[in-house]
C-alpha positions as CSV (number, residue, x, y, z in Angstrom):
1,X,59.7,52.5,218.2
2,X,56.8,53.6,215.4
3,X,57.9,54.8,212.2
4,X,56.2,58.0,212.8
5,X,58.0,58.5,216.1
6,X,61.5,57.9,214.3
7,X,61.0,60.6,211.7
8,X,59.8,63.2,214.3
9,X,63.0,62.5,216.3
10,X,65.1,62.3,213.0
11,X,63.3,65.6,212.1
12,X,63.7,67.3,215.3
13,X,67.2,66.6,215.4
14,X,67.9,67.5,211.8
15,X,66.4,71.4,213.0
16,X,68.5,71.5,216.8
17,X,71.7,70.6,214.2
18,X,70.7,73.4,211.5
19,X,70.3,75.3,214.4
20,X,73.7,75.1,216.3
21,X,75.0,74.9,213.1
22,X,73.6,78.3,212.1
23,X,74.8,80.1,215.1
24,X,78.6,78.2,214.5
25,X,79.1,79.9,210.6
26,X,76.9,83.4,211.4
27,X,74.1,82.9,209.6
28,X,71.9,85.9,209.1
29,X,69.0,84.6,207.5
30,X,66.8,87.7,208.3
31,X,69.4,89.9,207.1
32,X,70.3,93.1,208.9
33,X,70.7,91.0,212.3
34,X,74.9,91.4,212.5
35,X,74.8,95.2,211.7
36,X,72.4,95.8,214.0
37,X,74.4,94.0,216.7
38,X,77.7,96.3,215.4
39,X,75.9,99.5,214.8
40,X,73.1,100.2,217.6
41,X,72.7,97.3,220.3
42,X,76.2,96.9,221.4
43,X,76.2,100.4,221.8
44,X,73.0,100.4,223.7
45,X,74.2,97.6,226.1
46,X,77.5,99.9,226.6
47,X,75.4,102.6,227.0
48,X,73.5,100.3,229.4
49,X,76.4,99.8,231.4
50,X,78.5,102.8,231.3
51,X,75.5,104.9,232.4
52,X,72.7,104.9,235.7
53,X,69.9,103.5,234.3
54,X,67.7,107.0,234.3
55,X,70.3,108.5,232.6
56,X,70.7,105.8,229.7
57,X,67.1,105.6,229.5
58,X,66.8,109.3,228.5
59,X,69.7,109.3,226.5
60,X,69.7,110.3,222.8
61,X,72.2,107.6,221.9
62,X,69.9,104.8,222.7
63,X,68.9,103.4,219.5
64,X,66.1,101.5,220.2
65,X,62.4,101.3,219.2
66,X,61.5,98.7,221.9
67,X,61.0,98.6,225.4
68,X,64.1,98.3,227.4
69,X,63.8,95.1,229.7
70,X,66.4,93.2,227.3
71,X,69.3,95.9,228.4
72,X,68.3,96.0,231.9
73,X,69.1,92.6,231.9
74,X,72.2,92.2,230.4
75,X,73.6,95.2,232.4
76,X,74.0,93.5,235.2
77,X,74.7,90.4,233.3
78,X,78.8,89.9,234.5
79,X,79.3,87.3,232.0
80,X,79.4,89.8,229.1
81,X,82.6,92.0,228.5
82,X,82.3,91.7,224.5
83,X,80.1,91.0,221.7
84,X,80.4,87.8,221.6
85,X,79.6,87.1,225.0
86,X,76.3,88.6,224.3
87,X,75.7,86.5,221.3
88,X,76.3,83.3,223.1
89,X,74.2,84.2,225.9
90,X,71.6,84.9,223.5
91,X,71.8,81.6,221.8
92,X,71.3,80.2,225.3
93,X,68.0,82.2,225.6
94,X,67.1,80.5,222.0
95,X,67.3,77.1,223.5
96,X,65.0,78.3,226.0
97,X,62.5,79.2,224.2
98,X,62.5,76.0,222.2
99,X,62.4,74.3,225.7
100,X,59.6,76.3,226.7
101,X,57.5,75.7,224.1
102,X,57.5,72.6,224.0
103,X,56.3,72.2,227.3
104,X,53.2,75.1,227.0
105,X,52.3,72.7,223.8
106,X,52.9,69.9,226.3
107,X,50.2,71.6,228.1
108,X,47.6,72.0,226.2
109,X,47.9,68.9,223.8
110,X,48.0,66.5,226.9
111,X,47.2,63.5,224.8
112,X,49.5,64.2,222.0
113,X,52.3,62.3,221.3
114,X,55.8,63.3,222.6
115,X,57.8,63.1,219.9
116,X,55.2,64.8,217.4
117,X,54.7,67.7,220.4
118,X,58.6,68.1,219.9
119,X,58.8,68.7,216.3
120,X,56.2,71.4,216.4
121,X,57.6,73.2,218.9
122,X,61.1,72.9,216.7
123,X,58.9,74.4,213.8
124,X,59.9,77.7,215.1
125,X,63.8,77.0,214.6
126,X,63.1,77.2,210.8
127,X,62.4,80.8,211.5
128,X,64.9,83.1,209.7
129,X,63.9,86.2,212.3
130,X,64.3,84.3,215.7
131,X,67.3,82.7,214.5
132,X,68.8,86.2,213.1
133,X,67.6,87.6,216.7
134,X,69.6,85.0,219.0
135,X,72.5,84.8,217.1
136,X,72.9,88.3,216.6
137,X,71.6,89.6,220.2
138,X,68.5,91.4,218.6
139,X,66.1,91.7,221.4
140,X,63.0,90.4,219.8
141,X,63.7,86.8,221.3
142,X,63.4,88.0,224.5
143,X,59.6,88.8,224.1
144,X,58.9,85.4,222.1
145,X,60.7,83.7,225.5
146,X,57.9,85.6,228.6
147,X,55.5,85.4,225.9
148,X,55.5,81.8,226.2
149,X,56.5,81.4,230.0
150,X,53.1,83.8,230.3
151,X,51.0,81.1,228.5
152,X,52.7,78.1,230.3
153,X,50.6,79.5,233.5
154,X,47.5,80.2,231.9
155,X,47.0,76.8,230.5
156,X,48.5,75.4,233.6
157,X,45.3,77.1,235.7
158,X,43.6,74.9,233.3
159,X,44.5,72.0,234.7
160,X,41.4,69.9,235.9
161,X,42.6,68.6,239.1
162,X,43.9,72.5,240.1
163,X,40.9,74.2,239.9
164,X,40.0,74.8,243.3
165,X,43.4,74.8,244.2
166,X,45.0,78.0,246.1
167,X,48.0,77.8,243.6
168,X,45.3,77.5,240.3
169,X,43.3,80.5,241.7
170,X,45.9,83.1,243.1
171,X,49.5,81.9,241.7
172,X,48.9,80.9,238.0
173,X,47.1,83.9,237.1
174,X,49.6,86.3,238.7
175,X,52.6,84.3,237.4
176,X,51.3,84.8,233.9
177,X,50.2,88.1,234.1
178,X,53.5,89.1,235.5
179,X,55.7,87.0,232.2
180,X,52.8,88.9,230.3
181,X,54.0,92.1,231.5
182,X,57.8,91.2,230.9
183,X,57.1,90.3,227.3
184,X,55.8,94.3,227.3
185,X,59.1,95.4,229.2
186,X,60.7,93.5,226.6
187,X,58.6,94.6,223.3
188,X,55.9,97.0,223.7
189,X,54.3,95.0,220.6
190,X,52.6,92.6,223.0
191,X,51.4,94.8,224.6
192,X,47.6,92.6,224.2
193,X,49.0,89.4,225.8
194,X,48.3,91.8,228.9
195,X,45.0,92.0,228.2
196,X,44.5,89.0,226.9
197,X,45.5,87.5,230.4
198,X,43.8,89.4,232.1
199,X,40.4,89.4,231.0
200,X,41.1,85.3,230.8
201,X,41.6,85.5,234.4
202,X,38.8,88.0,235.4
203,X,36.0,85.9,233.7
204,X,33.3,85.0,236.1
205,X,35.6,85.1,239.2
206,X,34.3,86.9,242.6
207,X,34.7,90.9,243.0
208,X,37.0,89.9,245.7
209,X,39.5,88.3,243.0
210,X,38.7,91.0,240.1
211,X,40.1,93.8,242.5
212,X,43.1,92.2,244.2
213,X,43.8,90.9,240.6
214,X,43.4,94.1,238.6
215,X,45.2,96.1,241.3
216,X,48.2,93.5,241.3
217,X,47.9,94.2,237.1
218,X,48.2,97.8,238.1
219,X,51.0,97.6,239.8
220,X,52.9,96.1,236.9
221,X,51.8,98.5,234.3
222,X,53.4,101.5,236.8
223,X,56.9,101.3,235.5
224,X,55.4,101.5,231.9
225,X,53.7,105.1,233.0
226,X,56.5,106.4,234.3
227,X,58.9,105.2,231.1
228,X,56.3,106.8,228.3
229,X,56.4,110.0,231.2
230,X,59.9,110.2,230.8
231,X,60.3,109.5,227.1
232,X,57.0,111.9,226.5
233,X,55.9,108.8,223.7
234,X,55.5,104.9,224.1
235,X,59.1,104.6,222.3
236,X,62.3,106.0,223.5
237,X,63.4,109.7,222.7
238,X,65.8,109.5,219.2
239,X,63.0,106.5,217.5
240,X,60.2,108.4,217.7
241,X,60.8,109.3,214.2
242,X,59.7,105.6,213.5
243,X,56.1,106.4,214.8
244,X,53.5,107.6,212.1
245,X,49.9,106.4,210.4
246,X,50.7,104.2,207.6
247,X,47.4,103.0,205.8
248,X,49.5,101.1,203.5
249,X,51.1,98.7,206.3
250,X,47.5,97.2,206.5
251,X,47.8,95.5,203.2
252,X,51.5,94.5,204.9
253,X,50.2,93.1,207.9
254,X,47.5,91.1,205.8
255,X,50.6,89.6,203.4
256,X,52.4,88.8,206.8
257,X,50.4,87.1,208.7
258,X,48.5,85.2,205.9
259,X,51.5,83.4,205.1
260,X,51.6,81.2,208.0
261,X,47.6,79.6,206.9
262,X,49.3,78.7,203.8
263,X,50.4,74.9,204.8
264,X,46.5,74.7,206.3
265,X,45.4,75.3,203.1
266,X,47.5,73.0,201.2
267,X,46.6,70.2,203.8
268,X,42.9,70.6,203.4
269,X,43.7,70.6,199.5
270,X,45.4,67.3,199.4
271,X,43.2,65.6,201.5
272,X,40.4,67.0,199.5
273,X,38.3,68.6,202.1
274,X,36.7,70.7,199.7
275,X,33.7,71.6,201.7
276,X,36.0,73.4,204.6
277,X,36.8,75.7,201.7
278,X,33.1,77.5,201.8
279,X,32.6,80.6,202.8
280,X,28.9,81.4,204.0
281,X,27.3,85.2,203.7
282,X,29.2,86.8,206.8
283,X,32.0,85.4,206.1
284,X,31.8,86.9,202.0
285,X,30.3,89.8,203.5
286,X,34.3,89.7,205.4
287,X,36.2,89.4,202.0
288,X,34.4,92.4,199.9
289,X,34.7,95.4,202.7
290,X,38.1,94.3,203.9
291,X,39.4,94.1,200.2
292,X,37.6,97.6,200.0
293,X,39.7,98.4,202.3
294,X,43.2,97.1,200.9
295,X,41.9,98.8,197.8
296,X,42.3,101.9,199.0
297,X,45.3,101.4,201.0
298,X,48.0,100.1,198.7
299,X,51.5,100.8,198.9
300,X,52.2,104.3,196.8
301,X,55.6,103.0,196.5
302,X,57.5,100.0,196.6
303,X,60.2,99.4,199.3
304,X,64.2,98.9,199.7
305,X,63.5,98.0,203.5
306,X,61.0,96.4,205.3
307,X,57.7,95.5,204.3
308,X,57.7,91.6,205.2
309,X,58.0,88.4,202.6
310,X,55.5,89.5,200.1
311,X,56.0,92.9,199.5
312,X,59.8,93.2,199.7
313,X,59.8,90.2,196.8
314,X,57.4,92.2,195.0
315,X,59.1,95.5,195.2
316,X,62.8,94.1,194.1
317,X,61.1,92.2,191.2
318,X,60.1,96.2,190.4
319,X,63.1,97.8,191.2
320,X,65.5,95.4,189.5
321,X,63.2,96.0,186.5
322,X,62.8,92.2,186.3
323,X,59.4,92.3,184.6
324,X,58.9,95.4,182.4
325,X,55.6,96.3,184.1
326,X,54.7,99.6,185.7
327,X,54.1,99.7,189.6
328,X,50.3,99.8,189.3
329,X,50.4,95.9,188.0
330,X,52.4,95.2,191.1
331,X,49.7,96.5,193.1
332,X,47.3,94.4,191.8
333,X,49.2,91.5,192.1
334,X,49.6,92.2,195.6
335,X,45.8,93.0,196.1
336,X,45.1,89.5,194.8
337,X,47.5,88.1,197.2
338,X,46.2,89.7,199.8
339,X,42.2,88.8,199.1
340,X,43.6,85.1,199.4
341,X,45.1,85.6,202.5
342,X,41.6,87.3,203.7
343,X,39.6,83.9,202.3
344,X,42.7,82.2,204.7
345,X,41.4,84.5,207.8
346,X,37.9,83.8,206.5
347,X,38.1,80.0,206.2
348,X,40.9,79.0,209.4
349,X,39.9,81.5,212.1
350,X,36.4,81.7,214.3
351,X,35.4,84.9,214.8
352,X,35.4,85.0,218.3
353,X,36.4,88.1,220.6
354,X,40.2,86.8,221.2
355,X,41.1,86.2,217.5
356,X,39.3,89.7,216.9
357,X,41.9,91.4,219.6
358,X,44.8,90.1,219.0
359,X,44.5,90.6,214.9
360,X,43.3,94.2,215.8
361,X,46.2,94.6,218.0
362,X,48.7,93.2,216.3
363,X,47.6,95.5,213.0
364,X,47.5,98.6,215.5
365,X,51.2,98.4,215.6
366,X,51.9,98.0,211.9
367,X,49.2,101.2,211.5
368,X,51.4,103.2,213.7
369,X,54.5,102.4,212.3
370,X,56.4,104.0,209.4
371,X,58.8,100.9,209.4
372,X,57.5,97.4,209.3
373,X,59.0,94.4,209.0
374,X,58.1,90.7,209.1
375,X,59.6,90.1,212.2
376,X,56.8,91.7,213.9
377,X,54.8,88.7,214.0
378,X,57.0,86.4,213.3
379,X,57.1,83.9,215.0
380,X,54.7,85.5,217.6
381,X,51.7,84.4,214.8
382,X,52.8,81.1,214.4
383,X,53.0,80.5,218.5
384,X,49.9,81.8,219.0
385,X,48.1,79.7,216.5
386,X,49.1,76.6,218.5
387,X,48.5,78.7,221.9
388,X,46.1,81.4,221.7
389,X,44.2,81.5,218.3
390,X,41.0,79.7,217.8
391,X,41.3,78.4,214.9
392,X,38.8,75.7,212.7
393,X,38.6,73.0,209.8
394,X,42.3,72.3,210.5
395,X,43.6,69.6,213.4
396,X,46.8,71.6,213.9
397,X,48.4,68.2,215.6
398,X,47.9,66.3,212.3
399,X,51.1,64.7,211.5
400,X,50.6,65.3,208.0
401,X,49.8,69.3,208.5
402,X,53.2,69.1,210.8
403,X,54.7,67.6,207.9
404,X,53.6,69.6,205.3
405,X,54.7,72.6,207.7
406,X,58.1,71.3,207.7
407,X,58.6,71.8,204.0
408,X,56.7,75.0,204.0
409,X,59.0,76.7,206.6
410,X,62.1,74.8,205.6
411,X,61.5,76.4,202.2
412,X,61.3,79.9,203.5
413,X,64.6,79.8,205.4
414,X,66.3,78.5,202.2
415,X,64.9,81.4,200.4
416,X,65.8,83.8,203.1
417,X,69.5,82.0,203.0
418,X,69.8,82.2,199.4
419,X,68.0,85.9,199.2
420,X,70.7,87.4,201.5
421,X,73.2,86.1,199.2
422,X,71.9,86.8,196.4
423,X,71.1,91.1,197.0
424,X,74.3,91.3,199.7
């Protein structure tokens, strides 16, 4: 066996331990993960399964902002009687995903090595918010899971010796349109991977496939009309109060989502790829109207809750009076941050129609919420930039960017670790 094989397996190994391990002493990493389970989704799963489903749905004690596949589920899962039933049948789901992954990478990096394919797909393992959602029965992990099964069928209809094949033209796209639609049911946040599928699928095929296909889409979007007629909104009845424009959870979703170019930067920096670090005129032109932008939509405030990595850091160095500086320097700070993680967009993401959506989309959500956190996109963001993003001047399968990604997130969940104990 190679060297570099060794280390991946060592590597991957190392995570699936950290993981089990994580679930064995409750780790909450993300924070917030076991009072949630305690305070509002055992009592929605009771509710769930004490009630008839119309009844439940319209009920003011279901504490939920989210779509309600996740307790549709589990109420007619038999195996659950107590909390902890849940939590180990979510664990199970985490596995899943990891299994999953893997092969959607598997998929579309058919000539990459095995072992290498595996410790990218483990990458996700080191996230603080999928692993505070499976131990803890959060419901985000849900999504992440028909979010992947959905791109496992579109890459699949990829496959060169399927494309005239019945299954390649009728069965993949339905398949992955339906596990688009489920990732909806289960987080009305991806909502786009919908659309994204679709219009994949609809590309220069016949009118006779555009209509059976769009009317089969159709079909799955009906139980979503009748849920936002029944709730009167797009979130159940009592969070509602969790909708609202926020201008200032622009600048959040840029601080987010820029975090995740970070090891891509650092790789092009030690290799000294310097000239992958240029921006030309459209891309400057980019930089100066969305930092106008930022500019004028910085936090007011800082935070207790919320807010992702970036800003909840800044905020507690404020309110624990740590540095001796009014909040305006804070802002600043985190306008510069945020004009590097634009120059990140600028420099590792074409601008093609699909990268266009989906950063529209995804921003939508944090625009229209009062509450964000940085769960929102992670790890959705860091899945689609192996899956769905187009991305440039970085080879994502480098072993050395997978390496350097390693550290990066391995870091992060440390800090998360040593962050919870450190405010709890």
């Amino acid at each position: 066996m190679k060297k570099n094989h060794l280390v991946n397996y060592c590597l991957f190994f190392l995570l699936l331990t950290c993981f089990f391990l994580g679930f064995y002493f409750n780790e909450d990493s993300a924070g917030g993960g076991r009072i949630d389970l305690i305070e509002h989704e055992w009592g929605n799963l009771s509710l769930f399964k004490n009630k008839p489903l119309l009844e439940a749905l319209t009920s003011l004690n279901y504490e939920s902002s989210r779509t309600p596949l996740f307790l549709i589920i589990h109420k007619y899962n038999f195996f659950i009687n107590e909390i902890q039933d849940l939590r180990v049948t979510t664990f199970v789901f985490g596995i899943l995903i990891l299994f999953f992954y893997f092969l959607c990478l598997k998929k579309i990096y058919k000539n990459e090595e095995f072992s290498l394919l595996l410790l990218i797909s483990s990458l996700i393992l080191l996230s603080p918010y999928l692993r505070s959602s499976v131990y803890w029965a959060n419901q985000e992990h849900l999504s992440i899971l028909f979010l992947i099964l959905s791109l496992i069928f579109l890459h699949s209809s990829q496959n060169e010796n399927l494309k005239d094949n019945i299954i390649s033209i009728y069965l993949f796209p339905v398949l992955s349109s339906l596990f688009a639609f489920l990732a909806f049911y289960s987080d009305q946040k991806l909502f786009f991977i919908s659309a994204i599928v679709y219009f994949f699928f609809i590309k220069n095929k016949p009118a006779s496939f555009f209509f059976c296909y769009s009317l089969i889409n159709f079909l799955f979007f009906i139980p979503a009309l009748y849920l936002f007629y029944i709730w009167g909104n797009i979130v159940p009845i009592e969070s509602q109060f969790r909708l609202g424009i926020t201008l200032s959870n622009i600048n959040i979703f840029i601080s987010n989502i820029g975090i995740y170019f970070i090891p891509f930067f650092l790789m092009i920096f030690f290799q000294r790829k310097y000239e992958n670090l240029k921006l030309n005129q459209s891309q400057v032109f980019f930089i100066i109207l969305s930092t106008l932008i930022l500019l004028f939509t910085l936090p007011l405030e800082p935070s207790q809750e919320g807010g992702g990595i970036i800003f909840r850091f800044l905020s507690l160095m404020y309110l624990k009076g740590l540095f001796k500086l009014d909040w305006a320097i804070f802002k600043i700070v985190y306008l510069i941050i945020n004009m590097i993680f634009l120059y990140f967009v600028a420099i590792f993401l074409r601008s093609s129609l699909k990268n266009i959506f989906i950063l529209s989309s995804l921003g939508l959500i944090f625009y229209l919420t009062y509450f964000s956190y940085q769960s929102y996109v992670d790890p959705i963001f860091l899945i689609m930039i192996y899956t769905l993003l187009d991305t440039k001047n970085t080879n994502l399968t480098s072993p050395k960017l997978v390496y350097i990604s390693f550290i990066f997130y391995s870091l992060i969940l440390v800090n998360s670790l040593l962050f919870r104990l450190y405010i709890i």
